[in-house]
Structure formats: C-alpha cells, structure tokens
C-alpha positions as CSV (number, residue, x, y, z in Angstrom):
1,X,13.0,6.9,-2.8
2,X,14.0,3.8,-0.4
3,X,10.6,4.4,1.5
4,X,8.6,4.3,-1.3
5,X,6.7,0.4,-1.2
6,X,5.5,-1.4,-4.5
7,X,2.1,-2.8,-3.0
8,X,0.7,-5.6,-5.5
9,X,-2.1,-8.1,-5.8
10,X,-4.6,-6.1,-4.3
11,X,-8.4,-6.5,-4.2
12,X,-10.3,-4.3,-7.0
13,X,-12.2,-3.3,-4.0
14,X,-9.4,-2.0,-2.2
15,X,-9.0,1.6,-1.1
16,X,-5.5,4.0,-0.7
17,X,-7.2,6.2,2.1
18,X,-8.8,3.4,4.2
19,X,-7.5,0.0,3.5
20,X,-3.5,0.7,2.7
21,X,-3.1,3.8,4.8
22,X,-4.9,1.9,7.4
23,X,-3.0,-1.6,7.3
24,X,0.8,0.2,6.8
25,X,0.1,2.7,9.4
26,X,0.5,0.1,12.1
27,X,4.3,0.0,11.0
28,X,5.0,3.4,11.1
29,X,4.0,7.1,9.6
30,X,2.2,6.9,6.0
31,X,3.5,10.4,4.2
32,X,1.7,9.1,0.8
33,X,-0.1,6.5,-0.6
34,X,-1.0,5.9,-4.4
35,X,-3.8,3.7,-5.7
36,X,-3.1,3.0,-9.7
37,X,-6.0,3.1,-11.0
38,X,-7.2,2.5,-15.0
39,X,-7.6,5.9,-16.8
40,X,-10.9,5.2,-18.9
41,X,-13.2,3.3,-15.9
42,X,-11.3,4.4,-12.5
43,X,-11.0,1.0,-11.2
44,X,-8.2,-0.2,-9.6
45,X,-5.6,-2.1,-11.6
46,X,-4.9,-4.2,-8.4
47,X,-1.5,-2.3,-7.4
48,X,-0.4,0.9,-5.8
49,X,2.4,2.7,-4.2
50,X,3.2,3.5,-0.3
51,X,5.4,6.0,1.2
52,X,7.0,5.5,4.6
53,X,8.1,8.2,7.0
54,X,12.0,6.5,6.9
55,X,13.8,3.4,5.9
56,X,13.2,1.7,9.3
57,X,9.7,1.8,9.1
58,X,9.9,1.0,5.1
59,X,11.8,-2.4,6.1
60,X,9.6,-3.2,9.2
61,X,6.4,-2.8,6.7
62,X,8.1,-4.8,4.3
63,X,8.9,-8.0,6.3
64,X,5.1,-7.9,8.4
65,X,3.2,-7.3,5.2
66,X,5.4,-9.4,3.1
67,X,2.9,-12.2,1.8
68,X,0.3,-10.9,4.0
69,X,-3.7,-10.7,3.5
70,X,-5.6,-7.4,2.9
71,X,-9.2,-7.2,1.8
72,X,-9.2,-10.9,1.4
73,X,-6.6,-11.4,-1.1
C-alpha cells in the first residue's frame, strides 16, 4: 500500500480520469486513481486516492506535487 497517495484539497470540479491521472502521470505509471465522491449528489468531496506503479515513482510524485496547484486550487 506504500504507492497508494492521499490527494486532498482538490477543486469540486476536479476529475480522477482527466485531471489526477493526467497531472501524476508525469511522475510515473498511474495503476488506479479514486475520486471520493458524496453518495446522495455525486459531487466530489474535494479528496481522492492515487496509485503509483512503485515506491520510487510514489515518492517522486509526492515531493513535485507536494503543495502544488491543480485545477486552480
């Protein structure tokens, strides 16, 4: 489970196929991304989960997207 990325503070707007696969595919290879989203209305609850091919490209995504912007927040 060390691949496996807490993502928070994300835009309601954001997406798991296009804008997380998208900006944590540029550190490595995305096996799974999860979106949390609210049960009753299907928005986003403004985190998610994503899944890293291995540690090294866990830890590289960590420290480039640590603090980083996506979909303006």
């Amino acid at each position: 489970m060390g691949n496996r990325l807490y993502v928070g503070n994300l835009s309601f707007q954001s997406t798991a196929a296009d804008s997380l696969r998208a900006a944590f595919a540029a550190f490595g290879s995305v096996t799974d991304v999860h979106l949390v989203t609210d049960r009753e209305s299907g928005q986003s609850r403004g985190f998610g989960f994503v899944t890293m091919g291995n540690a090294q490209e866990a830890a590289k995504a960590i420290s480039e997207m640590n603090n980083a912007t996506l979909d303006g927040r």
